[in-house]
BAFI-3210 file (N, C-alpha, C; in Angstrom, 3 decimals, decimal comma, padded with zeros to 6 digits):
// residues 245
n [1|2|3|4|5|6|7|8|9|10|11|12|13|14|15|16|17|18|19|20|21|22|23|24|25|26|27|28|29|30|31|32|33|34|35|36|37|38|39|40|41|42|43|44|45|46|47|48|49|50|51|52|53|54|55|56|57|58|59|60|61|62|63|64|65|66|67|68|69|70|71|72|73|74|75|76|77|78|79|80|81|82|83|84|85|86|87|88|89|90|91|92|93|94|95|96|97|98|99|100|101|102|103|104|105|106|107|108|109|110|111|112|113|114|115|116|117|118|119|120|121|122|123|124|125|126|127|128|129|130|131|132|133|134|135|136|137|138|139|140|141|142|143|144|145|146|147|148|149|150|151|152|153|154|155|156|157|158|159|160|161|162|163|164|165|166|167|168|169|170|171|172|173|174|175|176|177|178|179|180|181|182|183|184|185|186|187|188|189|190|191|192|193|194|195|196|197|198|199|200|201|202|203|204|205|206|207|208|209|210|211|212|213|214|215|216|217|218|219|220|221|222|223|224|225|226|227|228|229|230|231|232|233|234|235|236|237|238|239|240|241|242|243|244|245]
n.u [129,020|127,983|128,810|127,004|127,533|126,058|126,673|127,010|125,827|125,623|125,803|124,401|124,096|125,050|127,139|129,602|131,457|131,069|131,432|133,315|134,000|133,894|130,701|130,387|133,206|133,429|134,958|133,761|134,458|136,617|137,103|135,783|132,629|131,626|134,100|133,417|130,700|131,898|134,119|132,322|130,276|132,464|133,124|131,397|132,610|131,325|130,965|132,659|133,371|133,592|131,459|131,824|129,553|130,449|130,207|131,549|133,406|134,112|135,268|138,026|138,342|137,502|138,685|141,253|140,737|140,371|142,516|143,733|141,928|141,708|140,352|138,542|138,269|136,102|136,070|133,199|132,632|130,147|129,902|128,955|128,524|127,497|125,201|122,599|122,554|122,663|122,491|120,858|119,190|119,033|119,029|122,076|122,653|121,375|124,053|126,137|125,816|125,807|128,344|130,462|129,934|128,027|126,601|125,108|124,375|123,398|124,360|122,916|123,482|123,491|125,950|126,203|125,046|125,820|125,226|124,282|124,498|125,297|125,514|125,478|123,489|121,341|122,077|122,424|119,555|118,760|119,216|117,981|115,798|115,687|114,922|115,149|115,591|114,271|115,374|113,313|112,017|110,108|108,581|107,742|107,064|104,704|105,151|107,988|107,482|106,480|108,767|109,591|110,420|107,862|106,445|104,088|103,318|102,881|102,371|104,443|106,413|106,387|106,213|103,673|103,006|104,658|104,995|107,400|107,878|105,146|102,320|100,048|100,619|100,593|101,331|103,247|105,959|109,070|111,797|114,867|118,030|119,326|119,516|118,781|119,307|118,078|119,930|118,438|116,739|118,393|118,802|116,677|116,664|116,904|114,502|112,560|113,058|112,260|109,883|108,815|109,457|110,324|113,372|115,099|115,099|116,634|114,947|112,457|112,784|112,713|110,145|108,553|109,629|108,791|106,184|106,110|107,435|107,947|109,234|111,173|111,010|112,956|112,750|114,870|117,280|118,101|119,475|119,392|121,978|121,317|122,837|122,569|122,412|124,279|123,954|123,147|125,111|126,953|125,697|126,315|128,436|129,164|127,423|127,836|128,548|129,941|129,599|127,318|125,601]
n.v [010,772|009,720|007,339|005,466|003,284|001,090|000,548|000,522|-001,132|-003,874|-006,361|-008,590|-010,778|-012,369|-013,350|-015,377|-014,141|-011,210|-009,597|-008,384|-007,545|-006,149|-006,822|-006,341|-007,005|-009,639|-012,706|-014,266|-016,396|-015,581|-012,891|-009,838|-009,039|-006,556|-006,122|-007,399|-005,818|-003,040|-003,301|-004,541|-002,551|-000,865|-000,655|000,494|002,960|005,108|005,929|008,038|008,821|006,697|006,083|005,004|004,248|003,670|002,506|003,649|001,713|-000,302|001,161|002,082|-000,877|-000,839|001,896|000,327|-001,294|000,004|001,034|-000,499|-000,449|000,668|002,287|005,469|005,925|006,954|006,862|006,907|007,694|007,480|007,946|006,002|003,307|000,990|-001,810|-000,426|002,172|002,921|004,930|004,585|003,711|005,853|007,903|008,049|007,820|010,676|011,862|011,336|012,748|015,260|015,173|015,036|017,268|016,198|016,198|015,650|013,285|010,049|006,489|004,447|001,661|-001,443|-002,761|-005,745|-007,120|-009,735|-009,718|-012,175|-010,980|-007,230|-004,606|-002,435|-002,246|-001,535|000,724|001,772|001,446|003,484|005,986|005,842|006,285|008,799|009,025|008,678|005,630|002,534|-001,344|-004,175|-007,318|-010,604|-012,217|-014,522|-015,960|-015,058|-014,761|-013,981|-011,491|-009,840|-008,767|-007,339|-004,341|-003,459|-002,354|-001,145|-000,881|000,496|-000,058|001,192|000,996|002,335|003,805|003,109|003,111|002,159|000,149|-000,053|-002,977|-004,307|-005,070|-006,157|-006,858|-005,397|-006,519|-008,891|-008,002|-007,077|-005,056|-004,754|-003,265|-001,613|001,540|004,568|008,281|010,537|013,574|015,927|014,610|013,409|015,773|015,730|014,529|015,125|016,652|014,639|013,331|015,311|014,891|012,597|010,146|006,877|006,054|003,516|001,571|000,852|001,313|003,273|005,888|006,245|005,125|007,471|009,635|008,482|009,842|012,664|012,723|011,285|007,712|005,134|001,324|-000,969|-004,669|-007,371|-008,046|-010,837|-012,921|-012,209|-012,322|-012,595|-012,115|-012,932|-014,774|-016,244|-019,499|-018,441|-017,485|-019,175|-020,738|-019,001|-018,440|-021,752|-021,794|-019,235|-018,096|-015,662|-012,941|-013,490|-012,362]
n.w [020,220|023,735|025,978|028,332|030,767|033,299|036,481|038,879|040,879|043,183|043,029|044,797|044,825|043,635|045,549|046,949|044,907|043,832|046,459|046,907|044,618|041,247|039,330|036,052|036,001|035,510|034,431|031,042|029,447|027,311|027,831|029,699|031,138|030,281|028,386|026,527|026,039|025,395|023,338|021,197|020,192|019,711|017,231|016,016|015,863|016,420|018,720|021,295|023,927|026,619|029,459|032,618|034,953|038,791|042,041|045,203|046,297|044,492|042,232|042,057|041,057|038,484|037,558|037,257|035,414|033,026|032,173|030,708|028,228|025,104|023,991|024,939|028,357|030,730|034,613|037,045|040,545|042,464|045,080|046,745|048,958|049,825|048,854|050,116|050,634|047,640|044,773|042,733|038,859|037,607|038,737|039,036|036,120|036,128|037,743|036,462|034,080|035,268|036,606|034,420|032,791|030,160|027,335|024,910|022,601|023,506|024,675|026,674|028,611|030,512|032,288|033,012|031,337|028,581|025,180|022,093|020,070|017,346|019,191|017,522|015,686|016,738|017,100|014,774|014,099|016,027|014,812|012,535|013,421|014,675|017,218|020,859|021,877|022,871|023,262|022,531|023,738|022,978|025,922|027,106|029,234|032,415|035,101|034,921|033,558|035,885|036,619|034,935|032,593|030,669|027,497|025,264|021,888|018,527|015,543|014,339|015,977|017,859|021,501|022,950|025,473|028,888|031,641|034,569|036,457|036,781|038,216|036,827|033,894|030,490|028,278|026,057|025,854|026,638|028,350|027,602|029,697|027,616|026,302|023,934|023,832|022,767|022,167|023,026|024,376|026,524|027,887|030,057|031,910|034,797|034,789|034,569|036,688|038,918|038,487|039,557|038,677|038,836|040,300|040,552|038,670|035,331|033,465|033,962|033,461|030,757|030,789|031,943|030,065|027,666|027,628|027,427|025,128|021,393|021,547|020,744|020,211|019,354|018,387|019,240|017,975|018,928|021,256|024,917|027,733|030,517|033,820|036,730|039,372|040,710|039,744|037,389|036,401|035,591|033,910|031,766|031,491|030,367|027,878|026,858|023,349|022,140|019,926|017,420|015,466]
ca.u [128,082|128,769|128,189|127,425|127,871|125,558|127,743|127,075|124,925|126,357|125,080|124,263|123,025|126,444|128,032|130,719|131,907|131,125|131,516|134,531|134,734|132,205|130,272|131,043|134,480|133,908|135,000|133,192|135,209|138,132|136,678|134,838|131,531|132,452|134,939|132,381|130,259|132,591|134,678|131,441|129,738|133,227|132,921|130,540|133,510|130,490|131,197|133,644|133,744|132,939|131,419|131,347|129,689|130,418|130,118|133,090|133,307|134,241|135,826|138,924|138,585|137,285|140,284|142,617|140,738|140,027|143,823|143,745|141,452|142,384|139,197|138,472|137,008|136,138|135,072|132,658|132,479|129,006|129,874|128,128|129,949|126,742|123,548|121,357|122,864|122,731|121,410|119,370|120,001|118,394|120,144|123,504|122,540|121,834|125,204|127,759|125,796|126,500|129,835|130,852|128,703|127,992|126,060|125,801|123,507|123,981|124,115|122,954|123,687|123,873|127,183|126,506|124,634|126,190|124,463|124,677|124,260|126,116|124,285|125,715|122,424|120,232|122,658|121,719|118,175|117,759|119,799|117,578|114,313|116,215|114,203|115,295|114,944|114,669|114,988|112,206|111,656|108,952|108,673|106,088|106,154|103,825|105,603|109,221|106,952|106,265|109,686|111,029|109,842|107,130|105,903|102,755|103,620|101,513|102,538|105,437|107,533|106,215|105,920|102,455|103,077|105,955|105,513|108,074|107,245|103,891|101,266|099,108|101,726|099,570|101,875|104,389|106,989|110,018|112,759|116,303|118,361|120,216|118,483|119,920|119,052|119,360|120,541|117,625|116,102|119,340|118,710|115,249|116,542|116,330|112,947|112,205|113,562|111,651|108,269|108,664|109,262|111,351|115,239|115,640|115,378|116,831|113,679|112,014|113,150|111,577|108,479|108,058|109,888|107,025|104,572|106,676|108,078|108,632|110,326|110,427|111,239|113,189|112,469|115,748|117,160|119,264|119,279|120,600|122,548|121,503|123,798|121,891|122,904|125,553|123,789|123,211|126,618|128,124|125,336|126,455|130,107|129,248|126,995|127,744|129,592|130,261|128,102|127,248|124,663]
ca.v [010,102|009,044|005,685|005,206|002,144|001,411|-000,064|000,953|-002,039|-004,347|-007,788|-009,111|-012,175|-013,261|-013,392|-014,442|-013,641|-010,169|-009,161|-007,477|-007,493|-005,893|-007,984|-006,736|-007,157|-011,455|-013,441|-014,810|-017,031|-014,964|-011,464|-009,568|-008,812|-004,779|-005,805|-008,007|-005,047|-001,800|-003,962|-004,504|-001,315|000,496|-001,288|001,550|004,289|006,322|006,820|008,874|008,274|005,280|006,291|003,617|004,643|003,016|002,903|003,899|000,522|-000,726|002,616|001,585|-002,175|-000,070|002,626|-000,565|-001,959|001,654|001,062|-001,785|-000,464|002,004|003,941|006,469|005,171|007,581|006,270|008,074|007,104|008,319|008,222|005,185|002,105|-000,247|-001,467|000,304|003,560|003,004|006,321|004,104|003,722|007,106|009,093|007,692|008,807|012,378|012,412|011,497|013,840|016,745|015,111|015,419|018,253|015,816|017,138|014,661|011,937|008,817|005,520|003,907|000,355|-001,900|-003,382|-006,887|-008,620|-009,947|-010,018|-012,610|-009,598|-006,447|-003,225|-001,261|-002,817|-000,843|002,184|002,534|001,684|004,788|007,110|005,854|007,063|010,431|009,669|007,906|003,972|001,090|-002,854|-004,864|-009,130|-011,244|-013,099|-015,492|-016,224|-014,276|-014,466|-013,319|-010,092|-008,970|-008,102|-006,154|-003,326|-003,614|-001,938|-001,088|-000,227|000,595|-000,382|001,527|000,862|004,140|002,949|004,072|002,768|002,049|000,210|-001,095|-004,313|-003,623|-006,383|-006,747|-005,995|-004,686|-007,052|-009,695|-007,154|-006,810|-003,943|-005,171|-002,663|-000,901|002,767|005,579|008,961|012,093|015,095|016,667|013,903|013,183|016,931|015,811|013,139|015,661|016,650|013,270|013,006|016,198|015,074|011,908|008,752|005,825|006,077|002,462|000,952|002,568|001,833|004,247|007,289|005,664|005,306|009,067|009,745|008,566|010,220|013,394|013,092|009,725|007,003|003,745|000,099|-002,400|-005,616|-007,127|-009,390|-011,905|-013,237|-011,626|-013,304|-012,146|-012,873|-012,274|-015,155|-017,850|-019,993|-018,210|-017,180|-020,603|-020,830|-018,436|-019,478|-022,679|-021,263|-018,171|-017,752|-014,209|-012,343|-014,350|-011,827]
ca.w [021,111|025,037|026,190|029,664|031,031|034,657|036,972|040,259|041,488|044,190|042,429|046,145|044,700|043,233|046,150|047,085|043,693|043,912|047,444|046,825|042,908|040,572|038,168|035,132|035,579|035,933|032,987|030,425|028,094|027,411|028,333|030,403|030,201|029,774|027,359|025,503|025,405|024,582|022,066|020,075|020,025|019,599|015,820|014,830|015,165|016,777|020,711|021,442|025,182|027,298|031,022|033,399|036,626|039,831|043,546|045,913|047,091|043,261|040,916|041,629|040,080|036,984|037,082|037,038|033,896|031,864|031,371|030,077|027,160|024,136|023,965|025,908|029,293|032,270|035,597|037,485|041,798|042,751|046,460|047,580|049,402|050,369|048,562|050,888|050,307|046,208|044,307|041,741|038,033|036,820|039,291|038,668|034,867|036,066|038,374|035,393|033,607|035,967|037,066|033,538|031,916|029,265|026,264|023,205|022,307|024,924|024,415|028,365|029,160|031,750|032,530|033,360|030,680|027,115|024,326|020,983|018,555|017,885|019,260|016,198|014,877|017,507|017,178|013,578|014,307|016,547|013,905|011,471|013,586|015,004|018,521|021,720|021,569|023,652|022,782|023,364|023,052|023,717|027,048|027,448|031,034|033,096|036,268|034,489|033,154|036,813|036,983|034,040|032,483|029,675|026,596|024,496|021,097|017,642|014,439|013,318|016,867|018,774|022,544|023,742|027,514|029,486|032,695|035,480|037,233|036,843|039,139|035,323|032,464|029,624|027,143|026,602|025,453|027,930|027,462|028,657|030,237|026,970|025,965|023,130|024,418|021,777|022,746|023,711|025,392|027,553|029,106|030,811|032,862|035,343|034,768|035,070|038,302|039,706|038,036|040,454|038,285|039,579|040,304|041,082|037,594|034,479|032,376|034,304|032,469|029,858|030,976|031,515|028,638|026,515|027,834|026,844|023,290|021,258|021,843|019,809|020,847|018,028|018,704|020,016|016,681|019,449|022,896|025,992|028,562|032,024|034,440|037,843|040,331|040,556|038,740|036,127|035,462|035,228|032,859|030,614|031,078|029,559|026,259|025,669|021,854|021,292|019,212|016,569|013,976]
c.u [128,829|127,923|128,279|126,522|127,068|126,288|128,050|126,770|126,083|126,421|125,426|124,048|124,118|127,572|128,734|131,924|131,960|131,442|132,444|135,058|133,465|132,112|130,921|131,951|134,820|133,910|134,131|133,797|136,135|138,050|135,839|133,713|131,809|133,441|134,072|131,358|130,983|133,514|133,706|130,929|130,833|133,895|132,257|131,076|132,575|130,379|132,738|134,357|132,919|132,389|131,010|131,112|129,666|130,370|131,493|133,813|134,346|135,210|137,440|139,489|138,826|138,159|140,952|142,298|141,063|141,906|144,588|143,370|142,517|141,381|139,360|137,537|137,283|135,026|134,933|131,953|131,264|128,994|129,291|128,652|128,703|125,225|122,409|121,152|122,717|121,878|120,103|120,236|120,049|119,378|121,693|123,480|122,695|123,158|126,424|126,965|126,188|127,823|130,953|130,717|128,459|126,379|125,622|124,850|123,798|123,275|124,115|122,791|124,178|125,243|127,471|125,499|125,747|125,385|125,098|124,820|124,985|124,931|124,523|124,430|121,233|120,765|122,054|120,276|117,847|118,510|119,230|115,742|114,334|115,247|115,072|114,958|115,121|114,663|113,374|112,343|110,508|108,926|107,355|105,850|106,326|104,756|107,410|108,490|106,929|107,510|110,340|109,206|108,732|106,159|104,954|102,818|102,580|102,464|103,893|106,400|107,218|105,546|105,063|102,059|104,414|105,674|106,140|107,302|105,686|103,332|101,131|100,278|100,478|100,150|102,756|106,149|107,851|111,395|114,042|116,896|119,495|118,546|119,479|118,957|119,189|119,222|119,597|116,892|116,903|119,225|117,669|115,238|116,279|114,961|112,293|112,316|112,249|110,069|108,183|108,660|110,387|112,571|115,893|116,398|115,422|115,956|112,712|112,070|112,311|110,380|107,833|108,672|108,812|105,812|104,995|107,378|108,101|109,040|109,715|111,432|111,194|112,983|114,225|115,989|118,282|118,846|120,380|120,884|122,399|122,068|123,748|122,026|124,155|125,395|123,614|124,019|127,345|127,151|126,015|128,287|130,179|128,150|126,851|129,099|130,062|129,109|128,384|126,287|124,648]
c.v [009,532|007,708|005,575|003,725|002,009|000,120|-000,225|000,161|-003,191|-005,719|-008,701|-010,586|-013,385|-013,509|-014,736|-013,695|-012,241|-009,052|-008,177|-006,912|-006,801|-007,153|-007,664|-006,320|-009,182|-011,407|-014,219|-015,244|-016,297|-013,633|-011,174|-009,260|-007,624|-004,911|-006,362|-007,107|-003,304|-002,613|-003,949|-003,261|-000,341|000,206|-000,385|002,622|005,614|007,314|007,169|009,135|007,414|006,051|005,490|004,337|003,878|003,090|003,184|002,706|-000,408|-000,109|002,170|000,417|-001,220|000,545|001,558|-000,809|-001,170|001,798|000,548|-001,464|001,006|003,007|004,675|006,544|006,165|006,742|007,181|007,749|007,912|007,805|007,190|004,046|001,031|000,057|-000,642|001,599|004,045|004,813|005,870|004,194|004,943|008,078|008,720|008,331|010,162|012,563|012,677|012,769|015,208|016,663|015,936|016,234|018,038|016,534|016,484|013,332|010,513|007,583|004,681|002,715|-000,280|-002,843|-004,897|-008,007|-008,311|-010,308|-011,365|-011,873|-008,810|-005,641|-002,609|-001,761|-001,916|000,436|002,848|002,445|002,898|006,279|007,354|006,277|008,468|010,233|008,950|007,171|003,134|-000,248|-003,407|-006,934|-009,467|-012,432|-013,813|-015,791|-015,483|-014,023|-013,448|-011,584|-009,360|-008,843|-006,746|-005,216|-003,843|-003,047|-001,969|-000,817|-000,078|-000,131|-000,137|001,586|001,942|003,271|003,914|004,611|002,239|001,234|-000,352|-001,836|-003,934|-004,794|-006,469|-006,261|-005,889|-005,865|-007,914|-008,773|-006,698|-005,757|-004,557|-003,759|-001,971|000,170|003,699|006,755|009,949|012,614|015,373|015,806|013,605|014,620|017,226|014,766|013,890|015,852|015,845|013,217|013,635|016,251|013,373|010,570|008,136|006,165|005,079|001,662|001,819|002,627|002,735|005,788|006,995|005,856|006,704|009,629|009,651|008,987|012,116|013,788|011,193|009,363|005,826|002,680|-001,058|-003,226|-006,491|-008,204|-010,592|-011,809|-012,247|-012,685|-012,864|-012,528|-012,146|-012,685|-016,117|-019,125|-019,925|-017,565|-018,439|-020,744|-020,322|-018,544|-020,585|-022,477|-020,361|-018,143|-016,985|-014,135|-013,360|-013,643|-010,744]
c.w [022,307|025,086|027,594|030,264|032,922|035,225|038,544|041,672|042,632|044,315|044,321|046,123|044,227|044,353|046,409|045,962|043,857|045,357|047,549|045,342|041,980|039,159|036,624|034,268|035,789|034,486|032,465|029,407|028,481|027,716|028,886|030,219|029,618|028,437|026,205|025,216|024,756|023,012|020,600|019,621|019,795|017,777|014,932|014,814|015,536|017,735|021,029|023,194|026,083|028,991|032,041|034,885|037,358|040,787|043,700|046,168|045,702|041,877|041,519|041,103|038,436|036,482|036,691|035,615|032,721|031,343|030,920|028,191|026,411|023,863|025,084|027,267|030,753|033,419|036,402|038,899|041,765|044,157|047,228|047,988|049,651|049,299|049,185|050,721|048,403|045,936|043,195|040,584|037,564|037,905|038,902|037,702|034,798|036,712|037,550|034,829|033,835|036,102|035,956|032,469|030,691|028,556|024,942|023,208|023,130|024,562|026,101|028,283|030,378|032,006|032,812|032,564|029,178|026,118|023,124|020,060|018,676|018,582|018,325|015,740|015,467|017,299|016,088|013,357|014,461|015,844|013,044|011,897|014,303|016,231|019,260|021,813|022,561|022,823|023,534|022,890|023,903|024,900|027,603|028,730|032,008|034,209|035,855|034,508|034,023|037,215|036,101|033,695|030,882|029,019|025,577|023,351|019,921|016,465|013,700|014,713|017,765|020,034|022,631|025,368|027,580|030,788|033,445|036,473|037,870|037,557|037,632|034,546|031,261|028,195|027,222|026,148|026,424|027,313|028,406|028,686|029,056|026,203|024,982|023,779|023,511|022,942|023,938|024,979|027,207|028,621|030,093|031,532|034,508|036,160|035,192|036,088|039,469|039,650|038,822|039,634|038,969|039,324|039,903|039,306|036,521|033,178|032,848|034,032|031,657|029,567|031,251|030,115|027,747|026,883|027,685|025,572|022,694|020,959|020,811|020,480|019,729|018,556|018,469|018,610|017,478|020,565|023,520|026,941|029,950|032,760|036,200|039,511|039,708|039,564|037,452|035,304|035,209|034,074|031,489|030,595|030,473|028,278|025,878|024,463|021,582|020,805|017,975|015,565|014,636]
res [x|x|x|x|x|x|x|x|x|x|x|x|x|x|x|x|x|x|x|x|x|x|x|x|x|x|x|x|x|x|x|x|x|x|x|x|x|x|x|x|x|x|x|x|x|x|x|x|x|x|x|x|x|x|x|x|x|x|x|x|x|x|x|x|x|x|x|x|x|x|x|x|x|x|x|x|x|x|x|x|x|x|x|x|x|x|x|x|x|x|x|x|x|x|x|x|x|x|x|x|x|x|x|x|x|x|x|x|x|x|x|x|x|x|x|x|x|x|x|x|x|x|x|x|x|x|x|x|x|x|x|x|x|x|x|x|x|x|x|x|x|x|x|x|x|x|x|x|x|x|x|x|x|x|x|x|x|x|x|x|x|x|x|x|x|x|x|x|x|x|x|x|x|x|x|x|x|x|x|x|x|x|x|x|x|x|x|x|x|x|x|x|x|x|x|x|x|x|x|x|x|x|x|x|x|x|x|x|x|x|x|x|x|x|x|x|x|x|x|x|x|x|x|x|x|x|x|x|x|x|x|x|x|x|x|x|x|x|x|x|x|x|x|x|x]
***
């Protein structure tokens, strides 16, 4: 299984922190966020290579770190030096894919939040339903909802709907930015692309996704730590623990 890591973003909002540095390569406690998430997830002995994509502007912070670690970490420039120019998250997805004519069940995450939990917990979730999975938690306030992405599900976890920052959200169910992908599914990101769903955000695969084969959505067993402006990284510099369940 690959693991690709989204990385590309230009966190505009952290500045001046990030202006020149990517996010997540800032510290948190004693590691980075990146290291706080490959460290954990490389516990299940499952992924076999790490792919961190990044802008031009940034892939060489990443080279410096990738040799730092002992897994196996490729970084993958997708040509872009300024937010304006970004390719989105979903295209980035299809570019490593072509870059690297990857092939293999994919584990996609976003690079700049930390979780309290492991993901080996979601890994063996979506091994144990053989489809493509998202997280989901419940977010009670309305105005948060009109940003993220949010899901409809039935009974046994099968998402019925999908949609990004919808005006009405259909639910309080929010999907944070980590997705498993089989095989087969990982070869229709494409498709996706050419059948016109969103680039920008990388629950947008997603959301066509299920309306093509299905997908299911665990319910997330821990907090995430978003880490989106300035303030809310000193936040999570002063309570985040590690994973803790």
């Amino acid at each position: 299984m690959k693991c690709l890591i989204l990385a590309a973003g230009y966190a505009t909002r952290l500045y001046p922190l990030t202006e020149n540095f990517p996010k997540p390569l800032l510290m948190v406690g004693e590691k980075t966020i990146l290291d706080w998430l490959i460290d954990d997830i490389d516990t299940a002995n499952i992924v076999d290579e790490y792919v961190v994509i990044s802008n031009h502007k940034f892939a060489h912070h990443f080279d410096s770190w990738a040799k730092t670690k002992h897994q196996k970490v490729t970084v993958v420039d997708d040509g872009t030096s300024t937010n304006e120019t970004r390719l989105g998250a979903v295209k980035d997805i299809q570019f490593a894919i072509d870059q690297l004519c990857l092939d293999d069940d994919m584990l996609v995450i976003a690079g700049d939040n930390v979780l309290d939990f492991s993901l080996t917990k979601f890994i063996g979730y979506a091994k144990e339903k053989q489809t493509s999975c998202i997280m989901r938690y419940y977010e009670p306030d309305d105005k948060k909802l009109l940003k993220c992405g949010v899901v409809t599900i039935d009974e046994n976890d099968k998402i019925l709907n999908m949609t990004e920052k919808s005006p009405t959200p259909a639910t309080h169910w929010c999907c944070p930015p980590f997705y498993y992908y089989t095989r087969e599914d990982a070869k229709l990101v494409q498709k996706g692309i050419d059948s016109g769903c969103g680039t920008d955000a990388p629950g947008s695969y997603i959301a066509w996704l299920c309306t093509q084969t299905t997908v299911h959505a665990m319910e997330m067993p821990g907090k995430r730590y978003d880490i989106g402006n300035l303030e809310s990284y000193e936040k999570v510099k002063a309570e985040y623990m590690g994973i803790t369940q």
